[in-house]
C-alpha positions as CSV (number, residue, x, y, z in Angstrom):
1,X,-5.5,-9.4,-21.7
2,X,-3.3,-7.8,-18.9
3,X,-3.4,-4.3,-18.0
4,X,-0.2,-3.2,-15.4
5,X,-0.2,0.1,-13.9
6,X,1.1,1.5,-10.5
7,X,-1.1,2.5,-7.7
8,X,0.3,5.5,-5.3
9,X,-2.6,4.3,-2.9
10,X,-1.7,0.8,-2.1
11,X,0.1,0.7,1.0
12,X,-0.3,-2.5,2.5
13,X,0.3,-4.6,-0.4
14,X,3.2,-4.8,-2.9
15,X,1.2,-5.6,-5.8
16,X,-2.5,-7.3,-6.9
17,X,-4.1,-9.0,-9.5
18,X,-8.1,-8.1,-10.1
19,X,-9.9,-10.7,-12.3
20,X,-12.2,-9.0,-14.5
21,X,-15.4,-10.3,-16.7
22,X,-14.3,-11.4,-20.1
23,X,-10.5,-12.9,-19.3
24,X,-8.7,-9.6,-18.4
25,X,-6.7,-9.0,-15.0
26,X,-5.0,-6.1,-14.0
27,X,-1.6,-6.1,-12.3
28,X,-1.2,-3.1,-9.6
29,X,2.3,-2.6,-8.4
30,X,2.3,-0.5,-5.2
31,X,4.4,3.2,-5.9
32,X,5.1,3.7,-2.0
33,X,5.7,0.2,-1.2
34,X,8.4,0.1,-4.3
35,X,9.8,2.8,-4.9
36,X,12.1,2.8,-2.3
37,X,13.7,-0.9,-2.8
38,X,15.7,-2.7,-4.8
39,X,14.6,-3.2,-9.0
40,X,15.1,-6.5,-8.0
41,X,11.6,-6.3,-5.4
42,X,9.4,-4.8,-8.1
43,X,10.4,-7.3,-11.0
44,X,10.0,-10.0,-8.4
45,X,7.0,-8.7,-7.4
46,X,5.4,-8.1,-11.0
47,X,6.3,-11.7,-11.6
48,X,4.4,-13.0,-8.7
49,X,1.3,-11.1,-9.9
50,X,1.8,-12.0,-13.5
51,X,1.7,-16.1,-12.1
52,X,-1.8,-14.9,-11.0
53,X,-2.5,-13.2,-14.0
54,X,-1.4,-16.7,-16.0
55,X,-3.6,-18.5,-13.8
56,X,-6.4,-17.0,-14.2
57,X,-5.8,-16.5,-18.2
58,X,-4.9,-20.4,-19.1
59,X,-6.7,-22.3,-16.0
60,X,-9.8,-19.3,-14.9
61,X,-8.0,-19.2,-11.5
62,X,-9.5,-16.5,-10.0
63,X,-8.2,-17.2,-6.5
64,X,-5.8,-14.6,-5.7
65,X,-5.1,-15.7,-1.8
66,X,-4.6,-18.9,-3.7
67,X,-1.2,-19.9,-3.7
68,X,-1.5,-23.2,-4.1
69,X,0.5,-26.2,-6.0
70,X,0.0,-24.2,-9.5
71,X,1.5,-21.4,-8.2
72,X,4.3,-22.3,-6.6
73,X,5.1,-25.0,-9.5
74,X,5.2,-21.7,-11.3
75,X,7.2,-19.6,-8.6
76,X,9.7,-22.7,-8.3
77,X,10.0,-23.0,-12.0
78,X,10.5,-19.2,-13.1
79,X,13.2,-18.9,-9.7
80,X,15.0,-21.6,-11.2
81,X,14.7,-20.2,-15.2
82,X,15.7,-16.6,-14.1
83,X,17.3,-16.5,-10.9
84,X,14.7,-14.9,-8.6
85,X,13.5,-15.2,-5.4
86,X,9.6,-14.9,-6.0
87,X,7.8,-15.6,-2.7
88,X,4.3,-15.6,-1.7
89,X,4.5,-13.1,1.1
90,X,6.6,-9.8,0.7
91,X,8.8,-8.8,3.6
92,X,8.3,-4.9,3.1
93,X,7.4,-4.4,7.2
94,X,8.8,-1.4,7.9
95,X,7.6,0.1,4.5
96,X,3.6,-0.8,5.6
97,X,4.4,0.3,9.0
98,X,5.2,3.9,7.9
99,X,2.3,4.6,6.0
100,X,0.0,3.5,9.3
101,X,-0.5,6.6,10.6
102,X,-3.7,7.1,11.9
103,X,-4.3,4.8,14.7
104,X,-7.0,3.6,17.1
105,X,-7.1,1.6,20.0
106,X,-11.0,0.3,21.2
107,X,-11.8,0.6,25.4
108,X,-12.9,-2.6,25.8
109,X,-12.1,-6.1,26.9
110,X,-10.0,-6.5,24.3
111,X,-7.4,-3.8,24.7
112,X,-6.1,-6.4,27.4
113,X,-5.9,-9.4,24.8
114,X,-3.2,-10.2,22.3
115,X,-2.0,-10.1,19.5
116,X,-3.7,-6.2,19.0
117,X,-3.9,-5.3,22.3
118,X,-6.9,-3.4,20.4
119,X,-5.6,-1.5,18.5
120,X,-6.2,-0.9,14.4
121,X,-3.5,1.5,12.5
122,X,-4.5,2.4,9.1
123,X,-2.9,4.2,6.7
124,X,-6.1,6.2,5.8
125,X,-8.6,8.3,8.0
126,X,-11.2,5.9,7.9
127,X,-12.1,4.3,11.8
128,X,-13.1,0.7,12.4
129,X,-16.6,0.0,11.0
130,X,-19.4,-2.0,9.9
131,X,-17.8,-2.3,6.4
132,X,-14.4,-4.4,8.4
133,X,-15.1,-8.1,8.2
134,X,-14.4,-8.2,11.2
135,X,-16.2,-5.8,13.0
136,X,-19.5,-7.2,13.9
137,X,-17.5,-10.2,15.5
138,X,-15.8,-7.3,17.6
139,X,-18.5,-5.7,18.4
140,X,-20.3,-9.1,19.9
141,X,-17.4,-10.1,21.8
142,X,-16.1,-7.3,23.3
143,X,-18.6,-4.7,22.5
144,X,-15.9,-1.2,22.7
145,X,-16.2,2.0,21.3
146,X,-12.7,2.5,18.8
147,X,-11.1,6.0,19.9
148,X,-8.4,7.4,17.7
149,X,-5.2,8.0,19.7
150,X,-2.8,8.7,17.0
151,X,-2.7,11.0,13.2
152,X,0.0,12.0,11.2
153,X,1.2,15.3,12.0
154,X,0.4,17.8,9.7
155,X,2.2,19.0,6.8
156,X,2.8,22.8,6.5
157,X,4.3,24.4,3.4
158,X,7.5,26.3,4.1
159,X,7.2,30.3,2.9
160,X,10.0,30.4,0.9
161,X,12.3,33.4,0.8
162,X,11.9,35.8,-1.5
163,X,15.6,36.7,-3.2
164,X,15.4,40.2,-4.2
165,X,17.9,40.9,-6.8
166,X,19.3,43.9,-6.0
167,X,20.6,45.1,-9.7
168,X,16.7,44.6,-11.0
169,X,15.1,46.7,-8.1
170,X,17.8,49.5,-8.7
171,X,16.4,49.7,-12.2
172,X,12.5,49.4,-11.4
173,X,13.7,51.9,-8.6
174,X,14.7,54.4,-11.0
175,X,12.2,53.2,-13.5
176,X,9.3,54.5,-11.2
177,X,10.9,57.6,-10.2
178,X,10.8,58.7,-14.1
């Protein structure tokens, strides 16, 4: 009923739970987000899924913002059973913040207004759009043109050196001059 793999595109998230039609979920746990931490942050954080996953399963629960008094019942009862430390919200900051690399900041009104200042750092090449939720709000209210001010610099590959041995080219040396 539950399928759990790793996703090497997540990158905001530590882990999700999709719902899908017929009572099975799937459990992504975010590689770059985890990868880096303690075991300790992905077990924790394939438990909090799996809560969502239970939910859904035993109660059809499909409300994965939803942390409400089922789940943290659940959270509060498995911390205490296991000694854990499964929260609702994941504390990986400066993980997120390294994969936001391609940044843009909009020339309107609202570059002067906080808490964004206007600006929107994602970790893909994709520029604020019609497809945000928030966008058309944006674009009534302040009405700016998004300009990208920031990428990722780009990776070259390294030639590598060439070791020639010298004992192997003495032979093909005197190989060719047969």
């Amino acid at each position: 009923m539950v399928e759990v793999r790793w996703s090497t595109r997540m990158s905001r998230c530590a882990g999700t739970c999709t719902f899908k039609p017929g009572g099975y979920c799937t459990i992504a746990l975010s590689e770059p987000l985890l990868k880096f931490r303690p075991k300790s942050d992905m077990i924790e954080t394939l438990l909090h899924e799996m809560i969502h996953a239970y939910l859904f399963i035993t109660q059809r629960n499909t409300d994965r913002d939803g942390h409400g008094p089922e789940f943290l019942y659940e959270a509060d009862r498995i911390n205490k059973l296991a000694n854990v430390n499964i929260t609702v919200y994941h504390s990986f900051h400066t993980e997120v913040d390294y994969y936001l690399t391609h940044v843009w900041q909009c020339n309107g009104i609202c570059q002067d207004k906080p808490p964004y200042f206007g600006i929107v750092k994602r970790s893909m090449n994709r520029p604020p759009q019609h497809a945000d939720p928030w966008f058309d709000e944006h674009q009534r209210t302040c009405g700016g043109t998004f300009i990208k001010i920031h990428s990722p610099e780009l990776k070259t590959k390294r030639k590598q050196k060439v070791q020639t041995n010298t004992l192997l080219n003495y032979f093909n040396d005197k190989k060719q001059r047969r």
